[in-house]
C-alpha positions in Angstrom: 25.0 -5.9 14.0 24.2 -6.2 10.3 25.1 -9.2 8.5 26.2 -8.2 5.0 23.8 -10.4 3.5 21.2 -8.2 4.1 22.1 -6.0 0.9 21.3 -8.6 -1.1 18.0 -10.1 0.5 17.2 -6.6 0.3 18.2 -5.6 -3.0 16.0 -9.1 -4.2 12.8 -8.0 -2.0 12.9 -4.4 -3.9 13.4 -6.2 -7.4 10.3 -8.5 -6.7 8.1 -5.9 -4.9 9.0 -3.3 -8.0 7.6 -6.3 -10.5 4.6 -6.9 -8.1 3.4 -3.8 -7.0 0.9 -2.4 -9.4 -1.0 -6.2 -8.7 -4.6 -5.2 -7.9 -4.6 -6.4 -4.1 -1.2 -5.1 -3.5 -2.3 -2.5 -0.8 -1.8 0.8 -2.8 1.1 3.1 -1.2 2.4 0.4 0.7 6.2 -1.2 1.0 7.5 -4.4 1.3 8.0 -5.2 5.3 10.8 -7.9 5.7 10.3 -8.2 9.0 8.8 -5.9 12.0 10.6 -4.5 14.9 14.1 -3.1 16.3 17.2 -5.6 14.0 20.6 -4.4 16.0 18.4 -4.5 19.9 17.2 -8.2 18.1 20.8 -9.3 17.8 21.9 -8.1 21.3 19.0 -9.5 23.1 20.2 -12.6 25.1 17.2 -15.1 23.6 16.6 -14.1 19.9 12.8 -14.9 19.3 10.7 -14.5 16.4 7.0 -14.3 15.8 5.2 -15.8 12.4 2.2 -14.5 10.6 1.3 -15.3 6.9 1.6 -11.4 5.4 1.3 -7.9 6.5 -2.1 -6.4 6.8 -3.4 -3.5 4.1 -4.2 -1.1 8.0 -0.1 -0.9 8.1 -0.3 1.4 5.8 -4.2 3.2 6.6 -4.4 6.8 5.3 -4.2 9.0 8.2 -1.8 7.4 10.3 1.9 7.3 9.4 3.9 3.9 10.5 6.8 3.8 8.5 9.1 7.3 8.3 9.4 6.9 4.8 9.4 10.3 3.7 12.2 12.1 1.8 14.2 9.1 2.6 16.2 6.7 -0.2 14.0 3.7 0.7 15.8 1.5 -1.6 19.0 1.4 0.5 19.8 -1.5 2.6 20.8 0.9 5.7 17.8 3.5 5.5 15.8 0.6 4.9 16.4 -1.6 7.8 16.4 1.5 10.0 12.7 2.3 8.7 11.7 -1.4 9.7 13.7 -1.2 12.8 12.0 2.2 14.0 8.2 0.3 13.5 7.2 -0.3 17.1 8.1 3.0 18.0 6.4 5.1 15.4 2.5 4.1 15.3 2.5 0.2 15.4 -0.5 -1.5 15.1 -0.4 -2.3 18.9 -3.8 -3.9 18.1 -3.0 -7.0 16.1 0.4 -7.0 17.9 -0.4 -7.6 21.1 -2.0 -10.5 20.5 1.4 -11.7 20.8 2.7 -9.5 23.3 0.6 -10.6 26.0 2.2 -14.1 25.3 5.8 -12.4 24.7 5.9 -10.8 28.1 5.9 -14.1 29.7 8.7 -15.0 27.7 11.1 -12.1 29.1 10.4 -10.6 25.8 8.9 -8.0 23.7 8.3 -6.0 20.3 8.3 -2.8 22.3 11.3 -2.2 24.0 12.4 -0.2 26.7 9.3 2.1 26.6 5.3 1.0 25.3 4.4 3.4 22.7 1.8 6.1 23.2 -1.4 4.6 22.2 -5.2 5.2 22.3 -6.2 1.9 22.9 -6.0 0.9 26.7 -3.8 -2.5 27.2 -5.6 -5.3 28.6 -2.3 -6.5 30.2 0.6 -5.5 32.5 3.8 -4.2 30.2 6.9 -3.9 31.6 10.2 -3.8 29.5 12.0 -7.1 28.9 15.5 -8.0 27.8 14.7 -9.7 24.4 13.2 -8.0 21.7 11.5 -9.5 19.3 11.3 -9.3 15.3 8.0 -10.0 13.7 7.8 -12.0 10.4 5.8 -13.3 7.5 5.9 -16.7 6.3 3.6 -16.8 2.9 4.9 -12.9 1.9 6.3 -9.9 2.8 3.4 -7.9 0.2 1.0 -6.0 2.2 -2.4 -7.1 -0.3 -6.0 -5.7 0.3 -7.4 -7.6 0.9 -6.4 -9.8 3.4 -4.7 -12.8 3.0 -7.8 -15.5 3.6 -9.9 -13.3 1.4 -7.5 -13.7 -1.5 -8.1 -15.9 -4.8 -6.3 -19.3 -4.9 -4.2 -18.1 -7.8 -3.1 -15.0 -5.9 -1.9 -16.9 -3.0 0.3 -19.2 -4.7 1.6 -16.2 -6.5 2.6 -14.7 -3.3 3.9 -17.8 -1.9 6.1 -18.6 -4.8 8.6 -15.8 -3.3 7.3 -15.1 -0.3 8.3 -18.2 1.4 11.6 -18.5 -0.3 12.4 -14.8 1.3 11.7 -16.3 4.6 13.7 -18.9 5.1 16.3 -16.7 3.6 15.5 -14.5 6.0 16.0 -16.8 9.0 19.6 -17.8 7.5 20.4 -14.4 8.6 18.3 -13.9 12.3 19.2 -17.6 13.1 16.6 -17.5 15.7 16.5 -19.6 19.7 12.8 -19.5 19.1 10.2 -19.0 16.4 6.3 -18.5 17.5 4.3 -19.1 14.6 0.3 -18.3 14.8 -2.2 -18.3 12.4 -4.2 -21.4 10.1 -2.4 -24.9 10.9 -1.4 -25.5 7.6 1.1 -23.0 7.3 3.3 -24.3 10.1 4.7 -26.8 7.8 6.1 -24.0 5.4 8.3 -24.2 8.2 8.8 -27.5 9.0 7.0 -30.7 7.3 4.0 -32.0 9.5 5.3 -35.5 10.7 7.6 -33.6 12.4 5.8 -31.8 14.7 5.0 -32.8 17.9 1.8 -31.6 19.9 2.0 -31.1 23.6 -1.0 -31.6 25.7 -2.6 -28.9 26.7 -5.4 -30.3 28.9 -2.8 -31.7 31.0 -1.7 -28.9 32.6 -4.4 -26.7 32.2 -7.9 -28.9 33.0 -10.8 -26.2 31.8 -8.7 -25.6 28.4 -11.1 -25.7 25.6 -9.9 -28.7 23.1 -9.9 -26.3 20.2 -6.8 -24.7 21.6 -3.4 -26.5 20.9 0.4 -26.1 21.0 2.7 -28.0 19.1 6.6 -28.0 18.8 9.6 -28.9 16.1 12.5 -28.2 15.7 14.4 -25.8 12.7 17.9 -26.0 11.7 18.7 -24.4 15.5 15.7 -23.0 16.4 12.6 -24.6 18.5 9.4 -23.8 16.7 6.2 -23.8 18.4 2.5 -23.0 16.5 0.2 -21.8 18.7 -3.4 -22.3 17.2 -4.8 -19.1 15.9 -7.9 -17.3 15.4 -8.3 -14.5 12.9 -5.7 -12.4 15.1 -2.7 -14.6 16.5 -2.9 -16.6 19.8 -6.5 -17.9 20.6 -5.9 -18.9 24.4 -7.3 -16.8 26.9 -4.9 -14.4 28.7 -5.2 -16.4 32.0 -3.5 -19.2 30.3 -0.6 -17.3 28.4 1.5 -17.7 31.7 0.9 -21.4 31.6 1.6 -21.8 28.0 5.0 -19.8 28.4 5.9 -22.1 31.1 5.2 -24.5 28.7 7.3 -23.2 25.7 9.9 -22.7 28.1 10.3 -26.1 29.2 9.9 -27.5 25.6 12.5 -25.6 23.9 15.5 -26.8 24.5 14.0 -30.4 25.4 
């Protein structure tokens, strides 16, 4: 399921990226990434879930390692393209940054992965299993890959990036109408979402007693979509892993509340 709106978010994201690209900390052979992860298993999956970062890391596109089949392929075309993104977790993810998320995701009946974890050198920390909703990965502040990374950018370059970049998203999210968007990274960019006196935070400490303060969960709502941020680190999700089953109980309970 394609909505046909996607040709022209598309065709817009290839017009900007073809005016932005030869920007110094635009990471060099790189692609715009609307969004990470598996679109048509997205739209079939029972509870269609969303994660939020601010932009795609420069080691997506590292030069030994291949994760986007780009090669002798028409890039530019809605189809091809969307089937590059949608092949992402199965072709070389960066399973290192990502699961961050996915050890929270997989208490959620979820995952980027789907039916089958990808080979990988890195020993997970967690227990995988398949789940029945896949998830898409997105960026709020842009979809430009920059080197460097985002917090290491000049004040001018942000706002540069932002100026489309956040208009794409929300376009974006027109077309995945999301049931639940997890959004992790600095504070302030949860209200490119939705405003800050709208946001509600939910009290950690209440349910779990040993929680360090630091760590908080707060909740809004989006057009039709609950939206929690999770408080972040450098990579997403700060909360130890003993407590992702109790934050996801958490979520749960909030979302439709």
């Amino acid at each position: 399921m394609r909505p046909k709106l996607f040709n022209e978010i598309v065709n817009y994201l290839w017009e900007y990226f073809d005016d932005i690209k030869g920007a110094d900390y635009v990471a060099k052979n790189s692609i715009p990434i609307l969004f990470f992860g598996d679109l048509d298993s997205y739209f079939k999956s029972p509870t269609k879930i969303i994660t939020v970062a601010k932009n795609p890391s420069h080691s997506e596109f590292p030069a030994d390692v291949k994760r986007f089949d780009t090669l002798n392929k028409k890039i530019t075309n809605t189809d091809v393209y969307i089937e590059i993104l949608s092949q992402y977790f199965k072709n070389n993810p960066y399973t290192s940054w990502f699961n961050n998320f996915e050890k929270l995701l997989q208490h959620l009946d979820a995952s980027f992965y789907g039916n089958s974890y990808p080979d990988d050198k890195n020993k997970l920390s967690f227990k995988w299993m398949p789940q029945p909703n896949c998830v898409l990965h997105t960026d709020i502040c842009s979809p430009i890959a920059t080197n460097p990374t985002w917090n290491d950018l000049s004040t001018t370059e942000q706002r540069k990036l932002l100026n489309k970049g956040e208009s794409i998203w929300h376009e974006l999210i027109k077309l995945l109408e999301p049931d639940l968007i997890l959004i992790s990274c600095k504070e302030e960019y949860k209200n490119n979402i939705v405003v800050d006196n709208n946001w509600s935070e939910i009290l950690l400490s209440q349910t779990i007693p040993d929680i360090s303060p630091r760590h908080k969960l707060k909740c809004a709502k989006f057009a039709t979509s609950s939206v929690f941020w999770i408080s972040s680190n450098v990579p997403p999700i700060a909360m130890k892993d003993a407590d992702l089953p109790e934050i996801a109980s958490l979520i749960k309970s909030h979302k439709d509340s």
